[in-house]
C-alpha positions in Angstrom: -20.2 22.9 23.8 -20.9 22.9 27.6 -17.3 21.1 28.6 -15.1 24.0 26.5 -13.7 26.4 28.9 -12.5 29.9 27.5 -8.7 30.5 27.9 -9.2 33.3 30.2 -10.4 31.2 32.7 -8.4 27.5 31.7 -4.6 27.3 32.1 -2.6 28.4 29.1 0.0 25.6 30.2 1.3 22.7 32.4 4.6 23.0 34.1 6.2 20.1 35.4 9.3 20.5 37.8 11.5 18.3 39.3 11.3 18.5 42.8 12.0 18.0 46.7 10.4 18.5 50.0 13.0 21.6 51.3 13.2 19.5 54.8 13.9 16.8 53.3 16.4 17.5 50.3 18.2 14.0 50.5 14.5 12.7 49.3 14.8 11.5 45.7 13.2 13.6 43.1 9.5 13.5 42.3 7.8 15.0 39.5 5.1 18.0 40.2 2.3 19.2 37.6 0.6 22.1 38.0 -1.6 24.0 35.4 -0.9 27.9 35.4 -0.9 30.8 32.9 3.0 31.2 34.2 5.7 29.5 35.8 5.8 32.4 38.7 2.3 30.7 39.7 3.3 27.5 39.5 6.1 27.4 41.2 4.0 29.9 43.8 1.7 26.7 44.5 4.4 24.7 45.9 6.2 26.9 48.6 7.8 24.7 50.6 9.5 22.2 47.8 13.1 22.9 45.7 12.2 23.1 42.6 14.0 22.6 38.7 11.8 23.3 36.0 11.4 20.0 33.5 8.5 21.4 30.5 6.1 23.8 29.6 3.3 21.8 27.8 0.5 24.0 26.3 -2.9 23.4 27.4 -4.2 22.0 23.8 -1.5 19.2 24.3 -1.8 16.3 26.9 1.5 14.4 28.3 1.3 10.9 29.1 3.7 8.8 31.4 3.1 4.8 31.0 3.7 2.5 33.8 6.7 1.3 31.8 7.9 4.5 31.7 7.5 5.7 28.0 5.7 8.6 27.3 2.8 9.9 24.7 2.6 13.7 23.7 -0.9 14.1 22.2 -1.4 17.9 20.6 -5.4 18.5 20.2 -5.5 20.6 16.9 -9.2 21.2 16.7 -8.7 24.0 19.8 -5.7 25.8 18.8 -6.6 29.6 18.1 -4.4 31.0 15.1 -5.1 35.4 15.5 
């Protein structure tokens, strides 16, 4: 399966923060996604933004936010490794 990537080179996770532009912290708070193995490199791709950390999703799971608002956590069994 050509569209499978190994988990050495895909994202163990998702991180999602809470944040705001640092020059401009009376902004309101938007939400920033970022796929990393860690939160040190997440956080690391956004330099220049205050950040509070919101979730850790794992990479077998996919987070949905509807335009109403509601949200859908869909957990992909069929790629989860148990060693």
């Amino acid at each position: 399966m050509a569209d499978k990537q190994h988990t050495q080179t895909h994202p163990k996770f998702t991180w999602l923060f809470l944040a705001t532009p640092r020059r401009f912290p009376e902004c309101s708070p938007v939400v920033l996604r970022f796929d990393a193995d860690n939160e040190e490199e997440a956080r690391s791709a956004f330099p220049c933004w205050e950040m509070v950390f919101a979730a850790k999703i794992r990479s077998e799971c996919s987070l949905y936010q509807y335009a109403n608002g509601t949200f859908e956590l869909t957990i992909s069994t069929s790629e989860v490794l148990h060693g």
